[in-house]
N, C-alpha and C positions, 0 to 999 in steps of 0.2 A: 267732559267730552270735547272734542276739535271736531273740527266741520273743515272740508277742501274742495276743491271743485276736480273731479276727475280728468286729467289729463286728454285721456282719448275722446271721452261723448259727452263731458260735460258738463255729468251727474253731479249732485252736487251730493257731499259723503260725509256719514257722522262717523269718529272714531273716537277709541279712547285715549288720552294723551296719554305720551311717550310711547306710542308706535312707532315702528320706524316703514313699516308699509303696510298699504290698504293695497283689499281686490274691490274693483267698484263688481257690485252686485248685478250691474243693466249689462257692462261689457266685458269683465271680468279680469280687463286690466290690472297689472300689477303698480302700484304707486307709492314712489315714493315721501314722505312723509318729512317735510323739513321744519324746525323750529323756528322763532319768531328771529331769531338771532344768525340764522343761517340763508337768510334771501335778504336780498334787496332789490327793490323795484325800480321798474324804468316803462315808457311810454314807448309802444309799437312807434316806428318809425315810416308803417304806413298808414294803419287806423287810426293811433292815438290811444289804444284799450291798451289801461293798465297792467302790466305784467308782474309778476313775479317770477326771483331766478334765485336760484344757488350763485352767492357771492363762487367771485372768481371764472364764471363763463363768459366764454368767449363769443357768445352769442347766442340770442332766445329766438324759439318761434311762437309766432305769434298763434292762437287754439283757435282764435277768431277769422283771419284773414289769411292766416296760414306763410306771412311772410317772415322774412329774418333779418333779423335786429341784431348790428353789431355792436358789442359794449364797448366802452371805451373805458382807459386802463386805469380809472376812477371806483370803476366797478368793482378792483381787487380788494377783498376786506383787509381793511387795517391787523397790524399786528393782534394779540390778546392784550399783549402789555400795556398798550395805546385805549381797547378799550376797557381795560380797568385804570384807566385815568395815570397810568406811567408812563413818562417820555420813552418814543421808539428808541431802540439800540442802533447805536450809529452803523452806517454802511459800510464803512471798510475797515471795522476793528483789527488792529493789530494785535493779536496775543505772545 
């Protein structure tokens, strides 16, 4: 089982892994459901409360404080290649 904390109220949610979405049962929210390999975190830019985000957004809000946190372009996940331990493919290959 995975454990999330509901987007909208908070709840905190048991499910089974490899879901790819929960309804929280209190608000009946639909959510979705990200793997360990698919967020990466970063600190509210006005609390400080830990976030998590799907790699590649352009900005989180905050469930706490309710404000918005822009990522900076560090945020985009690396290739696949890069994280199975292959050098990235150069940027303006010629074919």
């Amino acid at each position: 089982m995975g454990q999330m904390v509901c987007g909208s109220c908070n709840e905190l949610l048991s499910y089974p892994r490899g879901s790819k979405h929960i309804q929280c049962a209190c608000c009946q929210t639909i959510n979705f459901v990200l793997e360990a390999h698919q967020v990466g975190l970063a600190n509210c830019g006005n609390c400080c409360l830990l976030l998590m985000y799907p790699y590649g957004a352009k900005s989180i809000r905050c469930s706490s404080c309710h404000s918005v946190t822009e990522m900076l372009p560090h945020s985009i996940r690396p290739p696949v290649s890069v994280l199975q331990g292959f050098p990235a493919p150069p940027q303006n290959a010629v074919h």
